[in-house]
Steps between C-alpha positions, in 0.01 A plus 500: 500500500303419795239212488171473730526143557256260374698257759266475785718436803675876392424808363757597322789347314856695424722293224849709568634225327331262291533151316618157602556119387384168609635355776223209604135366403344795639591712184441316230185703463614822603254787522731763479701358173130461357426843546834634393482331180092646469551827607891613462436882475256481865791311691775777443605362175501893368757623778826545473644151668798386701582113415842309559669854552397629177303818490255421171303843349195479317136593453408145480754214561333198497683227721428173637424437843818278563691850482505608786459923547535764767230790445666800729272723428242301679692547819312818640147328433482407828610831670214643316246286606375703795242247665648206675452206260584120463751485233595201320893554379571365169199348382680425178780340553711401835702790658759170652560368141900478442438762203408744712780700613538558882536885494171457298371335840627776727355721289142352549550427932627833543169656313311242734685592817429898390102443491385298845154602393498205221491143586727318233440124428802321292460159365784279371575183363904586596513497874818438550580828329260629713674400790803594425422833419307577828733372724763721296318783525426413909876490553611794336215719606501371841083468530194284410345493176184783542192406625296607194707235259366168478727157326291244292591203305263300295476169514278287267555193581610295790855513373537832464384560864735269638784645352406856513318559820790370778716805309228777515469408903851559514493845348434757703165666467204726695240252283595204307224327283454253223345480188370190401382639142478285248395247737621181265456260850405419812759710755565392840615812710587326839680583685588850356145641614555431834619780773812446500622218323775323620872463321799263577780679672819473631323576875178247415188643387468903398182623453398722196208688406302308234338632189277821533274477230383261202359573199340255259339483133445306204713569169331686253478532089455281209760289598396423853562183708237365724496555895341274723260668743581297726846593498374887588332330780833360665611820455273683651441272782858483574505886537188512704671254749774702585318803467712687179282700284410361162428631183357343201504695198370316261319141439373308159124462554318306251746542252565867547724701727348667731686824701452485925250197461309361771630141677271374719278799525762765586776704313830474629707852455670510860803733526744440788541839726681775296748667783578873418889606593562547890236322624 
């Protein structure tokens, strides 16, 4: 199944695998678990599934979204997809959760390295698998991570940044961003927006390339907690400082969320520079 994204920082989203469980404040109103428990049947519920090594085969098997599932007959989707697109990689779940089985995540890079005509955005809350994965898969295949995959993490709070932003800088990436989504509180980025950033060594100060891109927006649903606008602000001011594109999605206005709102008389949907392979 391939999905037009309603996401507006992508256009497309490809769920290869699927599903996930709380690991911070960030999910307790999870739009993805919301959606899987509204609409099972539209979120691959009706496939034939791959979860804990257990091939399950039905018309309709109903499971919860803690169960986490590898579709493979999504893999080709993206192979099809003929003109270039954005593509936001498991929208549904997090492709670094420790369910999901690490041939299942060579499986999904080597489709990515195959089409260079796609820019793919992933977003975890695990970075530390991230990491570990990437610099695996540097050593063994003896060159960068492609230009046309981005790594994300989200961080909603300032917590969560501090904790999960010093290990996505360490990871080796083309782009590196951060999703601040559901923003739950004012975020200080400093000093991982600046170019570079510096990091204790054992030979004094190294410098590292900061954060590429932020993204920012307000939690949505009936269950929603309140964001600050003021805490966008920081956000955005930060950004503009040290020049990294920002992006806010979404923002409560008078009580209702409102998609790519105005703040302070302009939207704000910057993209960092997409490089193609070889240049």
């Amino acid at each position: 199944m391939s999905l037009i994204s309603k996401i507006e920082w992508t256009d497309s989203t490809w769920n290869p695998a699927t599903g996930c469980t709380p690991v911070s404040e960030g999910c307790k109103n999870c739009y993805a678990a919301r959606m899987v428990e509204r609409f099972p049947k539209v979120h691959g519920y009706n496939e034939r599934l791959i979860g804990f090594g257990n091939e399950i085969e039905s018309e309709f098997s109903p499971r919860p979204f803690s169960s986490v599932s590898f579709h493979p007959f999504r893999l080709d989707q993206p192979i099809r997809w003929k003109k270039p697109r954005r593509v936001f990689v498991c929208s549904m779940g997090d492709l670094f959760h420790e369910d999901v089985k690490e041939e299942w995540i060579n499986d999904v890079f080597r489709v990515m390295d195959a089409t260079p005509r796609h820019t793919y955005m992933i977003l975890t809350k695990q970075p530390e698998r991230m990491k570990k994965f990437i610099v695996g898969a540097i050593d063994r295949c003896g060159r960068m991570t492609p230009e046309n995959i981005w790594l994300g993490i989200t961080a909603e709070n300032q917590a969560t940044a501090d904790e999960r932003i010093p290990i996505l800088l360490q990871t080796p990436a083309a782009k590196r961003f951060v999703s601040v989504e559901p923003m739950l509180s004012r975020v200080a980025l400093f000093p991982w927006l600046c170019h570079p950033w510096f990091v204790d060594s054992n030979i004094g100060m190294e410098p590292r390339r900061g954060i590429d891109w932020v993204i920012c927006g307000t939690e949505s649903g009936p269950q929603r907690r309140p964001c600050n606008i003021d805490w966008i602000r920081f956000l955005r001011d930060q950004c503009m400082k040290e020049k990294v594109p920002f992006f806010l999605k979404q923002m409560s206005i008078n009580g209702k969320v409102v998609k790519m709102p105005e703040l302070d008389g302009k939207a704000w949907g910057e993209f960092p520079v997409a490089k193609r392979r070889g240049e």
